[in-house]
C-alpha positions in Angstrom: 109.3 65.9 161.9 112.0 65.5 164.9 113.4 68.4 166.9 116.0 67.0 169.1 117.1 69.7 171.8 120.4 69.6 173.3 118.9 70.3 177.0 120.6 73.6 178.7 122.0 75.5 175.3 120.0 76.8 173.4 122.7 78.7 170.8 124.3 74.9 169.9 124.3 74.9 166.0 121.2 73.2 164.2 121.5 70.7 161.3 118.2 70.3 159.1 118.3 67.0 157.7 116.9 66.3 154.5 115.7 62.5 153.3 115.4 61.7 149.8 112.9 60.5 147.4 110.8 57.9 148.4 112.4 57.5 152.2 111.9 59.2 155.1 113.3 60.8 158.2 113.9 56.8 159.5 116.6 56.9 157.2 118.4 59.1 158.8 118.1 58.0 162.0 121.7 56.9 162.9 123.1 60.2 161.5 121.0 62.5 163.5 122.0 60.4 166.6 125.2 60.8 165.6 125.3 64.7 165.0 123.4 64.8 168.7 126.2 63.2 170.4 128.7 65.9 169.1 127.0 68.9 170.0 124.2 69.9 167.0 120.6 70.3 167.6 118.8 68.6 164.7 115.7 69.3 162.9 114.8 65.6 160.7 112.4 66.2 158.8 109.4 64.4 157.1 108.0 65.8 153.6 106.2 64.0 151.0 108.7 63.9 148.4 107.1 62.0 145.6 104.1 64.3 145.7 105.2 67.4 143.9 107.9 69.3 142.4 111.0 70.1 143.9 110.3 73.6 144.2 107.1 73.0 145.7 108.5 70.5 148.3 110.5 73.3 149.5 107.7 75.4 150.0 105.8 72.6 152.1 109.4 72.6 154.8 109.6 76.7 154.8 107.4 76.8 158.3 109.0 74.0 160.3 112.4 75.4 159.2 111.6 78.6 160.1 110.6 78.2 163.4 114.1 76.0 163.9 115.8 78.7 162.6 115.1 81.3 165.1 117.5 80.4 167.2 120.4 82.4 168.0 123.0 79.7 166.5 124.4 78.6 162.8 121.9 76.8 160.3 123.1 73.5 158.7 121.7 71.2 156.4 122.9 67.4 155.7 120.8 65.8 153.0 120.5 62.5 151.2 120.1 62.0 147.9 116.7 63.9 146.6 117.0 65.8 149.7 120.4 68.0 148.4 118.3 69.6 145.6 115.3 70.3 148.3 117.8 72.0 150.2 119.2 73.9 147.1 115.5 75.3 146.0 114.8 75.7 149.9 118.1 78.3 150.5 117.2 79.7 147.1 114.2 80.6 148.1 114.3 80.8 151.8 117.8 81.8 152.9 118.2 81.3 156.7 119.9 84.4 158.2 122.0 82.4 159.7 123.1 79.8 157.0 126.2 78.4 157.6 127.2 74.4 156.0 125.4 72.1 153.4 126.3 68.3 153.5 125.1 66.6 150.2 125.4 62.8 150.4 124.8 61.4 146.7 123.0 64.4 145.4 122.1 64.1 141.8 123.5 67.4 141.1 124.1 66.5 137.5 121.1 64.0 137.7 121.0 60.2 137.3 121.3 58.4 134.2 118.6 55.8 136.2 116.2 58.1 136.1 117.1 58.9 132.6 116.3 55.0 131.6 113.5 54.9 133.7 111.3 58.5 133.0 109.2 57.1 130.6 107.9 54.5 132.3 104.6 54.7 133.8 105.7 53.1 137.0 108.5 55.0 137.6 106.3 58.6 137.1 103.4 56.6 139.2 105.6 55.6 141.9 108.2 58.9 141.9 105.9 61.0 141.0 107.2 65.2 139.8 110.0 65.3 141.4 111.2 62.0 139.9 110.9 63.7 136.3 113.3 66.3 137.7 116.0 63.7 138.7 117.5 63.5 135.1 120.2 64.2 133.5 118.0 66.6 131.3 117.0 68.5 133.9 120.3 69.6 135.4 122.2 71.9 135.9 120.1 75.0 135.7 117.2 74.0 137.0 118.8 75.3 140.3 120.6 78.4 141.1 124.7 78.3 141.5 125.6 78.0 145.0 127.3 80.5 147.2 128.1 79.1 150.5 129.7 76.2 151.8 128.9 72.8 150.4 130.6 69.6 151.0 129.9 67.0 148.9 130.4 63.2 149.9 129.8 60.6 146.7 129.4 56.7 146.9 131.7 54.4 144.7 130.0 51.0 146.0 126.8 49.8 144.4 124.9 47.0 144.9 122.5 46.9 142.0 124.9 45.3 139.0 123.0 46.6 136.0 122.8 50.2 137.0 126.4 50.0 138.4 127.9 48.3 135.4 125.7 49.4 132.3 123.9 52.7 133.2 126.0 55.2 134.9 129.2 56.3 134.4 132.0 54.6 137.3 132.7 55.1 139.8 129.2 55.2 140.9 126.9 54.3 144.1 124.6 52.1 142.3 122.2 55.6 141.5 124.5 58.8 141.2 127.8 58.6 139.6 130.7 60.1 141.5 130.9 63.3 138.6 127.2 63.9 139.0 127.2 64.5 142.8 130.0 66.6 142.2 128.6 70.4 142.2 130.3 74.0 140.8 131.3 76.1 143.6 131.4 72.9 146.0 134.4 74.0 149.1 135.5 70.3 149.3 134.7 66.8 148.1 135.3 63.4 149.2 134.3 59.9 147.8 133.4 56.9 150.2 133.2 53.5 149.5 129.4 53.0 150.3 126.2 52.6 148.4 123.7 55.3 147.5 121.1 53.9 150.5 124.3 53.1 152.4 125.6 56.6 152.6 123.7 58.1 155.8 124.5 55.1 157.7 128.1 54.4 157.0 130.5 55.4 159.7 133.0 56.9 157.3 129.9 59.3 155.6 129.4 60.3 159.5 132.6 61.1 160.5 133.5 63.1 157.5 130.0 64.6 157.7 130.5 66.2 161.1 133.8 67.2 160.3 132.6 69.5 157.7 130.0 71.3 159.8 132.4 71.9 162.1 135.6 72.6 160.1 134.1 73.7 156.5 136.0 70.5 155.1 136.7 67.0 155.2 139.2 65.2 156.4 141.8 64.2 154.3 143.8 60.5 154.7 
């Protein structure tokens, strides 16, 4: 876990950020320098998210959270990947009083036809462990309550990996979420950015428009 201050105001509005499965809060290095430059406080977190469910992965963040959250200033989260559905079970569960933007950056919302292909393999659930399992297709969309406050949703359309972004998912598609599965009902605005699933925290674009939702409640069109 990182809590970056913003030294002499305390009331500046906190981002939680969220890494997905199998990464960690390195990953989203660049993006929490980023949102520290323009004004937010961040809270990049560390969690052990192929060790258990997602529901339970939201129970291990509640204190570290919680303590963040009692400042007197607005509650984001920005999560990657695996991350968005932590942060769906966590606000389900846990709703900050002072809740204000979500930021999912390729989010499985619908699930991943990868994981689909790759579930019954024994490496995949030694390696991804629970919450792996819960990254399919089959297990969205009700797994998680609807959503009732503002999220922004950016999806990839570059991939890297050829037979998972020619054969297995539906185009366009980051290489491990298709475009439509990132998507999510209730969603205030979308936008799709030509970078790869592990790209997405680091490309400037994802940032721009990222920080542009926390502060406006959408992206920037053009």
């Amino acid at each position: 876990m990182q809590w970056v201050p913003r030294s002499g105001d305390a009331r500046c509005p906190g981002v939680v950020l969220l890494h997905g499965i199998a990464r960690t809060s390195a990953s989203l290095t660049k993006l929490e320098r980023a949102l520290g430059a323009s004004g937010f406080t961040t809270l990049n977190i560390d969690y052990s998210s192929r060790s258990k469910p997602i529901a339970a992965l939201a129970d291990d963040i509640h204190a570290e959270i919680a303590g963040f959250a009692e400042r007197d200033a607005p509650l984001h989260f920005v999560a990657h990947s695996m991350g968005g559905l932590v942060a769906r079970a966590y606000i389900a569960r846990y709703r900050p009083a002072r809740l204000a933007g979500v930021v999912m950056l390729g989010t499985p919302n619908g699930g991943s036809e990868v994981a689909d292909l790759l579930s019954e393999s024994r490496l995949y659930r030694a390696f991804y462990g629970p919450a792996g399992l819960e990254l399919t297709t089959a297990m969205r969309p009700d797994a998680l309550p609807a959503v009732d406050y503002p999220v922004g949703v950016i999806a990839g359309s570059r991939f890297i990996d050829p037979v998972a972004g020619l054969l297995v998912l539906p185009k366009p598609n980051d290489g491990r979420v298709s475009v439509q599965s990132a998507t999510l009902s209730g969603m205030a605005d979308h936008v799709v950015v030509r970078a790869s699933h592990t790209g997405l925290p680091r490309h400037a674009t994802v940032i721009d428009q990222t920080i542009a939702f926390l502060r406006e409640g959408r992206f920037k069109q053009g």
